[in-house]
C-alpha positions, 0 to 999 in steps of 0.5 A, spaced: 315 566 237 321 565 242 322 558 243 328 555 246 333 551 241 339 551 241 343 557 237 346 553 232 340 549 230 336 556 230 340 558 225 338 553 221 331 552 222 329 559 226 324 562 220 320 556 222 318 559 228 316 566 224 311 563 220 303 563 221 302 556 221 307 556 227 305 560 231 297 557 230 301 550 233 304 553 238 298 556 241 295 550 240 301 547 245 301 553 249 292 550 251 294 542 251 299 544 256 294 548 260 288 543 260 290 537 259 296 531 261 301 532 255 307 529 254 314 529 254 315 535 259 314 542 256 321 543 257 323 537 253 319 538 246 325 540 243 329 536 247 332 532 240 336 539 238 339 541 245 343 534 245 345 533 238 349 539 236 348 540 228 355 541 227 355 533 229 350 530 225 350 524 222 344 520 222 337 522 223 331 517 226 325 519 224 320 517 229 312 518 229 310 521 236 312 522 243 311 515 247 304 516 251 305 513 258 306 517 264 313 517 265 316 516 258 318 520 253 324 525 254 323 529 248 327 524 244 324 518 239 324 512 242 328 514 248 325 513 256 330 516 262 334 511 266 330 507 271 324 507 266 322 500 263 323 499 255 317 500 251 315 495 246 319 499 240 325 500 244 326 493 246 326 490 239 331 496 237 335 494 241 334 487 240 336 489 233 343 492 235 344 486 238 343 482 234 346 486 228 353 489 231 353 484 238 353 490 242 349 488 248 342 490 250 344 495 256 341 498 262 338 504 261 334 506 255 336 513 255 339 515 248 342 521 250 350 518 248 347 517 241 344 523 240 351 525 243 356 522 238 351 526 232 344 522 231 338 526 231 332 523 233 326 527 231 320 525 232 315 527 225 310 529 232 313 533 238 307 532 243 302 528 245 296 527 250 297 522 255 295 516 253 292 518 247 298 515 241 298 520 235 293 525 239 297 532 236 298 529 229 295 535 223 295 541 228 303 543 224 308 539 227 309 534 221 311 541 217 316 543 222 319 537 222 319 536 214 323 543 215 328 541 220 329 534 214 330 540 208 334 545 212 339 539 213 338 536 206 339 543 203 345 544 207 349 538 209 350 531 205 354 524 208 347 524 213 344 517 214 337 517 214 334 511 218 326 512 216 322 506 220 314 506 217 311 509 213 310 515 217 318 516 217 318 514 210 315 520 208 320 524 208 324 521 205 323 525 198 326 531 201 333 528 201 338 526 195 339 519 195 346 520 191 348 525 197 346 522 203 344 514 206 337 512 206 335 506 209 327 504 210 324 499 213 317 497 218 317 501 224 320 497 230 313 497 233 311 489 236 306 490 230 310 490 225 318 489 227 317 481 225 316 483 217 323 487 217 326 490 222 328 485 225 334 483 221 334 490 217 341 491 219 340 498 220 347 498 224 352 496 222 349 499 215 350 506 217 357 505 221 359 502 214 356 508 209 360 513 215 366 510 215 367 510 208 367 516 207 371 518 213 367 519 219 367 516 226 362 510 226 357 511 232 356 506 238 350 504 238 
């Protein structure tokens, strides 16, 4: 199958798209796209990958699955276009970086100028029905995504890992904990973000693992 990713990271991950259970998500894809509202835009699936370049890497977010409201997702995990309104999740994140590194909650809840300076944020699940949370889970994008998070623990250490819930935290055993940061809490979600994320210091946390082994810390 030809799917449009960016080189660097086709060199990585390309086999993925070779494999039979690919090719069964992608003609799942290719039908949803078809007869039913899906988001983000089929241009913007694999969105996270064409704005943070592998060669720059230094965190990875782990969402769940694309927001399912008609004009937000943008093929990055949390993130909305400037002039959309912050979901829920996104709110309390910032609320968090806020309160953690006293950056001020900004304008637009557009997260390309982290993805930018090398934070990778993949969702577990890269389409979605609209309004219908989680509508793509089990058809084969989780096995993709898990070889995007061994591709990049096989081949590269120094990674802090934000994983936030228990869909995120799966994944976790794919990484070496003594070669990378992990760091685990609840979802941001209004659900849950008052047992632990609030207060979760995620952060400044990542900007102090990066700086102590030489890297240039995000501003978040």
């Amino acid at each position: 199958m030809n799917v449009k990713i960016a080189p660097r990271w086709k060199d990585l991950i390309g086999a993925e798209f070779e494999k039979p259970y690919f090719e069964q998500l992608a003609a799942f894809v290719k039908q949803e796209y078809a007869t039913r509202q899906v988001f983000p835009a089929g241009k913007n699936i694999f969105r996270a990958f064409d704005k943070c370049d592998p060669d720059d890497l230094k965190v990875v977010i782990i969402g769940q699955d694309p927001y399912h409201g008609v004009g937000q997702a943008n093929g990055l995990c949390f993130s909305v276009n400037d002039g959309v309104q912050f979901p829920p999740s996104l709110v309390n994140i910032f609320q968090e970086v806020n309160a953690d590194t006293g950056t001020p909650v900004p304008q637009s809840g557009n997260l390309d100028r982290w993805a930018e300076q090398g934070v990778l944020l993949l969702n577990a699940v890269l389409t979605v029905r609209a309004h219908e949370a989680t509508s793509h889970a089990g058809k084969g994008w989780e096995q993709f995504t898990d070889a995007v998070v061994q591709a990049i623990a096989r081949q590269k250490q120094g990674i802090v890992y934000m994983l936030w819930g228990s869909y995120a935290q799966r994944k976790a055993s794919m990484v070496d904990p003594q070669r990378n940061c992990i760091l685990k809490t609840v979802h941001p979600s209004p659900l849950s973000a008052y047992r632990g994320f609030f207060g979760c210091r995620h952060f400044s946390q990542a900007n102090q693992y990066l700086q102590s082994i030489g890297r240039t810390p995000i501003r978040w």
